[in-house]
C-alpha positions as CSV (number, residue, x, y, z in Angstrom):
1,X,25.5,35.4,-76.0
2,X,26.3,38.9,-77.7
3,X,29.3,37.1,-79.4
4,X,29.4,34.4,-81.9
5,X,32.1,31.8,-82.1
6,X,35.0,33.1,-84.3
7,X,35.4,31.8,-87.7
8,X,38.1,32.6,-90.2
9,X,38.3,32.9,-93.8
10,X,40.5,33.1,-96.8
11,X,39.9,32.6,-100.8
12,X,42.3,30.9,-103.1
13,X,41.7,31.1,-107.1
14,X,38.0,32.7,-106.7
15,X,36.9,30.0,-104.1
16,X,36.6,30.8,-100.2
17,X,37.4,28.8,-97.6
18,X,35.8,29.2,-94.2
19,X,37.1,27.2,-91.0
20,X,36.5,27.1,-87.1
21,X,40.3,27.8,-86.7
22,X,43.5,28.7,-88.5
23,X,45.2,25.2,-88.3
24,X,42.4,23.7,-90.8
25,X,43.9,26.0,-93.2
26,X,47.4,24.5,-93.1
27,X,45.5,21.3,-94.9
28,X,44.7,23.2,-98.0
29,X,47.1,22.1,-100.7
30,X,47.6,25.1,-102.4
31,X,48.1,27.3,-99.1
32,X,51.4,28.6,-98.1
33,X,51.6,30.1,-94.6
34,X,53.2,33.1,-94.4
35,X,53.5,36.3,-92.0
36,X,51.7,39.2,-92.1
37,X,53.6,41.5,-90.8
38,X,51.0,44.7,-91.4
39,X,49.5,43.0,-88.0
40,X,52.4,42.0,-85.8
41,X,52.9,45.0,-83.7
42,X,49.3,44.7,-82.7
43,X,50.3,41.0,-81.4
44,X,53.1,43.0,-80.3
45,X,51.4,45.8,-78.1
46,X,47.7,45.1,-77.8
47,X,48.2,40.8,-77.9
48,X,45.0,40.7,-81.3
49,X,44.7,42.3,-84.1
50,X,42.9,45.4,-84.2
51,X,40.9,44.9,-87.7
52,X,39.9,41.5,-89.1
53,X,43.5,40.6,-90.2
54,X,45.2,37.2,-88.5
55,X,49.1,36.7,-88.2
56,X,48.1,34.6,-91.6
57,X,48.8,36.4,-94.8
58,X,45.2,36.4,-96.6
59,X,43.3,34.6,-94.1
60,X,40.2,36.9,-91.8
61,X,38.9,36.3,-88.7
62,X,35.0,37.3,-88.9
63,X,34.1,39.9,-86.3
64,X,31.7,39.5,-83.7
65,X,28.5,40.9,-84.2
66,X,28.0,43.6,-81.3
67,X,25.1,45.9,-81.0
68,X,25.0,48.1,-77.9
69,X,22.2,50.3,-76.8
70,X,21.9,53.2,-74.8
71,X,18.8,54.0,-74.5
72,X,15.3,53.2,-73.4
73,X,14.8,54.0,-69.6
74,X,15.4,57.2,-69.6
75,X,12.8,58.0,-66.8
76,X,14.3,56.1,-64.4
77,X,16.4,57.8,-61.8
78,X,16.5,55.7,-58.6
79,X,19.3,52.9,-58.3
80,X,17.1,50.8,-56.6
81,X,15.1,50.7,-59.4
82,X,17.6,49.9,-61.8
83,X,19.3,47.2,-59.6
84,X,15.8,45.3,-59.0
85,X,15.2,44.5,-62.6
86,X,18.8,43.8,-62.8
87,X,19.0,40.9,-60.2
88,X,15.1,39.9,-62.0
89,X,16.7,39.9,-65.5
90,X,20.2,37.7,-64.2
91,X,18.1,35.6,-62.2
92,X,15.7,34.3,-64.9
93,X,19.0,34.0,-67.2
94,X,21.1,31.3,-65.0
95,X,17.6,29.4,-64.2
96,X,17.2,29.4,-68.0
97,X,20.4,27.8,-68.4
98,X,20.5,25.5,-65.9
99,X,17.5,24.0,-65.9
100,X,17.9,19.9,-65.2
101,X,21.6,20.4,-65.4
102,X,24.2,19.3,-63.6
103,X,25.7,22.7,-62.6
104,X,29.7,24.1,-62.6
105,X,30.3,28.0,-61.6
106,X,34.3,29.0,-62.3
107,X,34.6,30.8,-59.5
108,X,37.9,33.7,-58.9
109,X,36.5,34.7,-55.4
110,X,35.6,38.7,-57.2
111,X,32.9,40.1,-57.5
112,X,31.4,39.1,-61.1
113,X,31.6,35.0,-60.7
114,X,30.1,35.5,-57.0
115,X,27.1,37.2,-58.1
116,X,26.1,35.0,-60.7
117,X,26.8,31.9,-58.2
118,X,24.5,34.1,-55.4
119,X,21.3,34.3,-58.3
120,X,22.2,30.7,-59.0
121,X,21.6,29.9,-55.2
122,X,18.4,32.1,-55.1
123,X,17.0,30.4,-58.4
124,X,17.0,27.4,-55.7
125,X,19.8,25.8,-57.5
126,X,23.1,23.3,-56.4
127,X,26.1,23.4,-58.3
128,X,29.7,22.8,-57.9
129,X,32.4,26.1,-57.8
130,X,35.8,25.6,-59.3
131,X,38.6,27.3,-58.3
132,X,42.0,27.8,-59.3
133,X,44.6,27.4,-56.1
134,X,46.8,30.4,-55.3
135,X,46.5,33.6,-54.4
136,X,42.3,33.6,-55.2
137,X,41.5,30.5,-53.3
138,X,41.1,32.1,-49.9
139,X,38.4,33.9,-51.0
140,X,36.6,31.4,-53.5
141,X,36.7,29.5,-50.5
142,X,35.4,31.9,-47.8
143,X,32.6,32.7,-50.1
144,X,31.7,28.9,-50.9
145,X,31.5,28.0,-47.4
146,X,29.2,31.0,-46.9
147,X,26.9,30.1,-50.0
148,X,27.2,26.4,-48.4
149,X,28.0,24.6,-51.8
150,X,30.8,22.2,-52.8
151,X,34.3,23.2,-54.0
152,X,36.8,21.6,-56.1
153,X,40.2,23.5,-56.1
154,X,42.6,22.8,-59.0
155,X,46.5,24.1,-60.0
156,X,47.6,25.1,-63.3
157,X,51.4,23.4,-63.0
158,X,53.1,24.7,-65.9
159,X,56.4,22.7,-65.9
160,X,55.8,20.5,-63.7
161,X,56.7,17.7,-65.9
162,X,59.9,17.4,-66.9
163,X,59.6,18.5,-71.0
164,X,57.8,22.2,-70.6
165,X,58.4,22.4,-74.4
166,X,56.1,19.9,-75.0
167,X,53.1,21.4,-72.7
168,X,53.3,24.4,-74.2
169,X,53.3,22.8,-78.1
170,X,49.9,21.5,-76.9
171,X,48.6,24.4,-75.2
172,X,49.4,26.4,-78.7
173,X,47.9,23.4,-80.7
174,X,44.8,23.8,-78.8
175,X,44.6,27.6,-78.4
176,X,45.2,28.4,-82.2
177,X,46.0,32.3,-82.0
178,X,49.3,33.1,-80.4
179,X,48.9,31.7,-76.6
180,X,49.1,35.5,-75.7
181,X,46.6,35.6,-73.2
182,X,48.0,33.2,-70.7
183,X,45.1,33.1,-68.3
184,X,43.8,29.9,-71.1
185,X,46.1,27.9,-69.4
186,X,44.4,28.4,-65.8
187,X,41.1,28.0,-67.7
188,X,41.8,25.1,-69.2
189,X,42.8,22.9,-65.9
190,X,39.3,24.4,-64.4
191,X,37.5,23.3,-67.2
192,X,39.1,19.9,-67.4
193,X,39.0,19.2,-63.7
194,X,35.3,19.7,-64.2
195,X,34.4,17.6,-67.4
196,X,33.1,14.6,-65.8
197,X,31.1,16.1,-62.9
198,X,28.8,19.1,-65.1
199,X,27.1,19.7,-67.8
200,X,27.1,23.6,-67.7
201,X,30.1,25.6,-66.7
202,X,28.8,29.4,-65.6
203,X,31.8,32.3,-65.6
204,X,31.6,36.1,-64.7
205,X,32.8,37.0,-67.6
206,X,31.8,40.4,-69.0
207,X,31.6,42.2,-65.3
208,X,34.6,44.5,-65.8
209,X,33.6,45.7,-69.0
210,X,29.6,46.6,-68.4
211,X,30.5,47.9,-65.0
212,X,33.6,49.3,-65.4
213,X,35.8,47.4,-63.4
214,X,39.5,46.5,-63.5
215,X,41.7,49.3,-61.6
216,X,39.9,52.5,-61.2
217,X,43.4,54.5,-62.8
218,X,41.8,52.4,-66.4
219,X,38.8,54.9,-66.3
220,X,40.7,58.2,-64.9
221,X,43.8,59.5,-65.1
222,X,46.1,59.3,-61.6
223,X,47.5,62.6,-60.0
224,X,50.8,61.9,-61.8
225,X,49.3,61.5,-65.4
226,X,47.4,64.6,-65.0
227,X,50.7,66.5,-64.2
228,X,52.6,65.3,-67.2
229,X,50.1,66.0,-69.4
230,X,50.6,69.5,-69.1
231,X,53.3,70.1,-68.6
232,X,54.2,71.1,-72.2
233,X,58.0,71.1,-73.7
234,X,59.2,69.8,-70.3
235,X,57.5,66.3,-70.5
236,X,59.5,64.4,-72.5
237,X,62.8,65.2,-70.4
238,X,61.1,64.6,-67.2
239,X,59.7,60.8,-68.2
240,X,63.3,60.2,-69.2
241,X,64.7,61.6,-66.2
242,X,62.6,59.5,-64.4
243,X,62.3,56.7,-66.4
244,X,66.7,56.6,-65.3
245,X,65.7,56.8,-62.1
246,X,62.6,54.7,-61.3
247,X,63.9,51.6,-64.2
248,X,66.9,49.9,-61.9
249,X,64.9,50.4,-58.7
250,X,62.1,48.3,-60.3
251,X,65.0,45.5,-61.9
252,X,66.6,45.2,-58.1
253,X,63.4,45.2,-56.1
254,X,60.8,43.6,-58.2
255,X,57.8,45.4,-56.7
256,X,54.6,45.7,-58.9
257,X,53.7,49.4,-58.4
258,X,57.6,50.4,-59.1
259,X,57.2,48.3,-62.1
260,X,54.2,49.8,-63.7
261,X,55.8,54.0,-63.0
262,X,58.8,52.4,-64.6
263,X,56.6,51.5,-67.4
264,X,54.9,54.9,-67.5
265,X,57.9,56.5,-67.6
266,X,58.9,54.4,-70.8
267,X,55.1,55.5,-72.9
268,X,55.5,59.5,-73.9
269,X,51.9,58.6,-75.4
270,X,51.1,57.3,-71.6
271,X,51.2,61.4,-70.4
272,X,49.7,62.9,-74.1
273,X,48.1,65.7,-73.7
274,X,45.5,64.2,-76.1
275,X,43.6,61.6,-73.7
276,X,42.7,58.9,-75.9
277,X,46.2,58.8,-76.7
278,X,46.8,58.1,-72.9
279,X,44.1,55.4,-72.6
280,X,45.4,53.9,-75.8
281,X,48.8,53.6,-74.5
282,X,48.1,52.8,-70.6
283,X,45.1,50.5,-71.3
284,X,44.7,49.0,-74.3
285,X,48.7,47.9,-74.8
286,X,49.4,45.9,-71.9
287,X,52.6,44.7,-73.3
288,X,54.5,46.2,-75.4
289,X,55.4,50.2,-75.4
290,X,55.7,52.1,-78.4
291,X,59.5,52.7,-77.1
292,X,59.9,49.0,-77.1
293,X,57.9,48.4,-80.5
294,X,60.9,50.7,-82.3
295,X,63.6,48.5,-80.6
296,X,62.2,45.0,-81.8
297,X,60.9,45.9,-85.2
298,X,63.2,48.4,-86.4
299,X,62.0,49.2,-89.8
300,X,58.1,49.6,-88.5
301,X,56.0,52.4,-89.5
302,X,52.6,51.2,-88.2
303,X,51.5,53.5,-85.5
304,X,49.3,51.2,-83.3
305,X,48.7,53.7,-80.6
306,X,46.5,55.8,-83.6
307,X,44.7,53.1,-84.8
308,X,43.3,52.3,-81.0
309,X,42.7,55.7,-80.3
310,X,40.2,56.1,-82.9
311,X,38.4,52.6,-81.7
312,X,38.1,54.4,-78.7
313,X,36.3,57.5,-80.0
314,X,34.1,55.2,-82.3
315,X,31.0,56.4,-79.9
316,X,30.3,59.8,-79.1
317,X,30.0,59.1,-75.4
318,X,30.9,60.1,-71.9
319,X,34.7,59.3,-71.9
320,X,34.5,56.2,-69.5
321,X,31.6,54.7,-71.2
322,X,33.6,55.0,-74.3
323,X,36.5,53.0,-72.8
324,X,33.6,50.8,-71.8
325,X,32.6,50.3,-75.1
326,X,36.0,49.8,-76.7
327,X,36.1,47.2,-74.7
328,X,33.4,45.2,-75.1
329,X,34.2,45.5,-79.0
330,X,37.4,44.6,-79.2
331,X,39.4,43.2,-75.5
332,X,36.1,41.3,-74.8
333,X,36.3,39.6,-77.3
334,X,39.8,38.4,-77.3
335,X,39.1,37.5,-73.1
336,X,36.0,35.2,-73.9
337,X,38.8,33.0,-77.2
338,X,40.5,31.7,-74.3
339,X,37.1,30.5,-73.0
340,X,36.2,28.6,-76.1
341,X,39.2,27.3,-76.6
342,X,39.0,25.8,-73.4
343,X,35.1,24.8,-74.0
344,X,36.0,23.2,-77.2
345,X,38.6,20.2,-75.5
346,X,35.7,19.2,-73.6
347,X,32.8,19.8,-76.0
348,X,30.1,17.7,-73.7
349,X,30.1,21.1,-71.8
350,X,28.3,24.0,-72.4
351,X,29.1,27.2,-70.9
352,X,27.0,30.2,-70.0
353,X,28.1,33.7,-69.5
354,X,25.2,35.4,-68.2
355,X,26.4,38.8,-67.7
356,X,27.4,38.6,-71.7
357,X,23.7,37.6,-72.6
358,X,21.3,40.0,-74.7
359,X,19.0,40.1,-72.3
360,X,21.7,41.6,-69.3
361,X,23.7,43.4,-72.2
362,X,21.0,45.5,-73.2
363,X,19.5,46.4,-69.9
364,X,23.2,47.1,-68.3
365,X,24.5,49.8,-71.2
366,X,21.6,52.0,-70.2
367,X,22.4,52.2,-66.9
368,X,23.8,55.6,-66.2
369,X,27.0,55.6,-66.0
370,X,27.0,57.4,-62.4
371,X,25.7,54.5,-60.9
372,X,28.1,51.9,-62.7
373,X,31.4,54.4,-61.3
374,X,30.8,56.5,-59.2
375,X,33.5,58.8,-56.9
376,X,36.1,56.7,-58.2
377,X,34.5,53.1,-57.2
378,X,34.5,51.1,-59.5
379,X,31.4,48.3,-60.3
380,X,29.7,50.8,-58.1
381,X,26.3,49.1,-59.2
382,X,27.2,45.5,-59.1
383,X,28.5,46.4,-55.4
384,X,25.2,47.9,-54.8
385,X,23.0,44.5,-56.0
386,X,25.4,42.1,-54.3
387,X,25.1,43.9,-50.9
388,X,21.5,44.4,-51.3
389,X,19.6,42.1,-54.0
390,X,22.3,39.5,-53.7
391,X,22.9,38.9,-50.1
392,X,26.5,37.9,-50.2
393,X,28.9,39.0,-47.4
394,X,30.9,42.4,-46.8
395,X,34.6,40.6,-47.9
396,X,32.8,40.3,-51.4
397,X,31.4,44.0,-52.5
398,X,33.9,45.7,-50.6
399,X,36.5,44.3,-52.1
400,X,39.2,46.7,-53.8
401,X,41.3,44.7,-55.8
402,X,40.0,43.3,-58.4
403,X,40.4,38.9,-58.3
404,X,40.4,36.7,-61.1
405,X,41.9,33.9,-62.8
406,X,45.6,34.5,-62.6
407,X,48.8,32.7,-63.7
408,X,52.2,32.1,-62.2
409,X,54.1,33.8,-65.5
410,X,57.0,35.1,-63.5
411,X,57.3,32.4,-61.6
412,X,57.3,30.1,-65.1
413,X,59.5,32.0,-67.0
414,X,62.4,32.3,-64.3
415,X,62.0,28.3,-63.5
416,X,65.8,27.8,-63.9
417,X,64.6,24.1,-65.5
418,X,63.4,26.0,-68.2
419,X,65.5,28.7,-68.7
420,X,67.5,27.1,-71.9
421,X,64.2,25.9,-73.5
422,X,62.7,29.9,-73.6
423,X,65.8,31.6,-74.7
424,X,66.1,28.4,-77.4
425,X,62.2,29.7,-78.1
426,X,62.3,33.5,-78.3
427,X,65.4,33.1,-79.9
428,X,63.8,31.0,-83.1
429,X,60.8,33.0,-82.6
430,X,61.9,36.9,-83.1
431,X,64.6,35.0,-86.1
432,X,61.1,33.7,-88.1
433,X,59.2,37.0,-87.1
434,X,61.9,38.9,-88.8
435,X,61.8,40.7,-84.9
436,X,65.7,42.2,-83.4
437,X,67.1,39.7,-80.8
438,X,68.7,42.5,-79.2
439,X,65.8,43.3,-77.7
440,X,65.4,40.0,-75.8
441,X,67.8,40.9,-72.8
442,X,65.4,43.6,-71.9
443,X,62.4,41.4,-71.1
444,X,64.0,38.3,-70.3
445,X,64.4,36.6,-68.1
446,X,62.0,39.2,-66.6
447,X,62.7,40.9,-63.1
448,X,59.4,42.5,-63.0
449,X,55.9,42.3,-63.6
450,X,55.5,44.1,-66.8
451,X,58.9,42.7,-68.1
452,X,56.9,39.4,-67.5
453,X,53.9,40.4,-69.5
454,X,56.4,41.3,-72.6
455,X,58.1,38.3,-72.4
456,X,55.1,35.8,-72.2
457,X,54.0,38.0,-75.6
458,X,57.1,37.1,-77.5
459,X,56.6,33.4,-75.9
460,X,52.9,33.0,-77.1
461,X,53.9,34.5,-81.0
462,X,57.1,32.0,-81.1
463,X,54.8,29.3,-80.2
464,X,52.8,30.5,-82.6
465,X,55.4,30.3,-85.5
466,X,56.5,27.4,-84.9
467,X,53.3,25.3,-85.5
468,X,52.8,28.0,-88.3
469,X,55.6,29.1,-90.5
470,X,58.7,26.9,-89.1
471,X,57.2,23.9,-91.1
């Protein structure tokens, strides 16, 4: 694995303390919790800290130690070539791994998890696919059936019991940082529902960032981007304008894509003319705007989008392979916590990300970058292996949306059950922050996708003060 476990620090009088988590702190004797507030519009807009700082005043979370290369077969031209030793390398990884096993694949029903399962199969091996029910489960099952192994689908029921409050207490115990990234809880019932039937878990994790993935709009600029950006003196009118006009048709109709221009409309940095500042804004703060950061914190000076930007530039690279890489340094990293923290409730399994393993990592950041997005596709290579190394079916490499673990939040946080235990929540939550109430009635409870995102943000850093600071 490219990644080590995280491990956080702190020192008190001249001595340092080092601990698997941030709660082991908290039994320290002369340790006071406290915020540091330096960090919190990160929480607030990117959902991690951007530097080794925690929401803990004085204590670090160690970085991962990432080397990526970019060189080394320059000669080689062909795809074919390059998609050959591909399938070679990812096959001899998983039969590595899963050698006299008992074998577990957490499978979405996209394209990363299916072709590790489909070199799984070739390496001659049975194993067991898990699957989250919902929207993803047609597919995980379509593609099961066709790779003629067993499935186990499982629900993540938030709220299904009658105290929610107490769910999420142990979801936040577990999870440690603020329960931000909500896709742990979906992870966690897969992982659980498999505990006594395998000893090694396989995930796709990794795919979208190698082989640029997510939506294709993350690695170019849409038509309606590129206009704004130029258009001088007249932008900032125009987004407000619009932002008038788009905002209460996204509150009244709660559709997705009205929900995301209404969001556009709301970042100026979104339409910079500068484009890092655009990526900053429209990919690496999916929660949060800059307009919204002002509104909840209303004496911060900490400009977050500037800081990201210059992660981004870090490389001197094409411009998607420098998103690329920004990625794998920083968003990665936060994605594969909510896998260890799942891992570590059932520590008699071990997990394997393949496509996240030295000997994939290496090969994969010198494949050019035209064969990895190409005319706007993206995972333009993986497509490539899967219909011709991997042998898996049309429905999987032509897929256009991107599939993967996903989580009811909407449907959660407008549960009329639970509406008087979130507002009680946020409520305590942005008072110990130090964060403007006011603010709340614009996210919740949310009417549309991205005022769902926003909302489950504030949810995961009250959580997250109340097991640290309200004590």
């Amino acid at each position: 694995m490219i990644y080590s476990l995280p491990e956080y620090y702190t020192t008190i009088n001249g001595k340092t303390f080092k601990f698997p988590d941030m709660k082991s702190f908290l039994s320290l004797e002369r340790f006071k919790p406290e915020l540091n507030r330096s960090v919190l519009p990160f929480y607030l807009c990117h959902g991690m800290s951007c530097n080794e700082q925690t929401l803990l005043n004085g204590v670090y979370r160690k970085p991962p130690k990432l080397t990526l290369h970019y060189s080394g077969y320059e000669g080689e031209t062909a795809i074919d070539w390059w998609a050959k030793e591909f399938w070679g390398r990812l096959c001899s990884v998983v039969e590595a791994f899963a050698k006299n096993k008992k074998v577990g694949v957490l499978l979405s029903g996209g394209l990363d998890s299916a072709i590790v399962a489909a070199a799984l199969k070739q390496c001659g091996i049975t194993f067991t696919c898990y699957t989250l029910g919902g929207d993803e489960a047609e597919s995980a099952q379509e593609l099961v059936e066709y790779l003629k192994m067993h499935i186990r689908t499982t629900y993540a029921n938030l709220g299904s019991s009658f105290d929610i409050g107490k769910e999420l207490t142990y979801f936040q115990s577990l999870y440690d940082e603020p329960l931000i990234k909500f896709t742990f809880i979906p992870t966690f019932y897969l992982v659980n529902s498999a505990k006594d039937e395998v000893d090694i878990l396989f995930t796709g994790d990794g795919g979208d960032e190698l082989f640029i993935g997510y939506r294709k709009d993350y690695w170019n600029d849409p038509l309606v981007v590129s206009i704004f950006s130029k258009l001088g003196i007249l932008r900032k009118p125009l987004l407000i304008l619009c932002d008038r006009l788009v905002t209460p048709l996204a509150n009244s109709t709660h559709l997705k894509q009205l929900s995301l221009a209404s969001e556009f409309f709301e970042r100026p940095n979104a339409s910079d003319s500068e484009w890092r500042y655009r990526i900053a804004s429209r990919v690496f703060q999916p929660y949060l705007s800059e307009t919204d950061l002002k509104c909840i914190m209303l004496n911060n000076t900490i400009n977050t989008i500037h800081e990201v930007s210059e992660a981004i530039m870090d490389t001197p690279l094409d411009k998607v392979e420098a998103i690329s890489h920004a990625m794998l340094k920083g968003e990665l990293y936060n994605d594969m916590f909510r896998v260890w923290k799942s891992m570590s409730v059932v520590p008699n399994i071990e997990f394997c990300s393949p496509l996240l393993e030295e000997l994939i990592v290496d090969f994969a950041t010198s494949i050019p970058i035209s064969f990895r997005y190409r005319n706007g596709i993206t995972k333009y290579f993986l497509r490539y292996v899967a219909e011709h190394y991997a042998g898996l079916p049309e429905f999987v490499y032509k897929q256009k949306a991107k599939v993967g673990l996903s989580a009811s939040v909407y449907e959660w946080l407008n549960n009329p059950q639970h509406k008087c235990y979130f507002q009680s929540l946020l409520s305590r939550g942005c008072d110990t922050l130090g964060l403007n109430r006011g603010f709340l009635h614009k996210v919740f409870p949310p009417r549309t996708y991205t005022q769902s995102l926003k909302a489950w943000n504030l949810v995961g850093l009250s959580l997250w003060a109340d097991m640290f600071l309200r004590r």
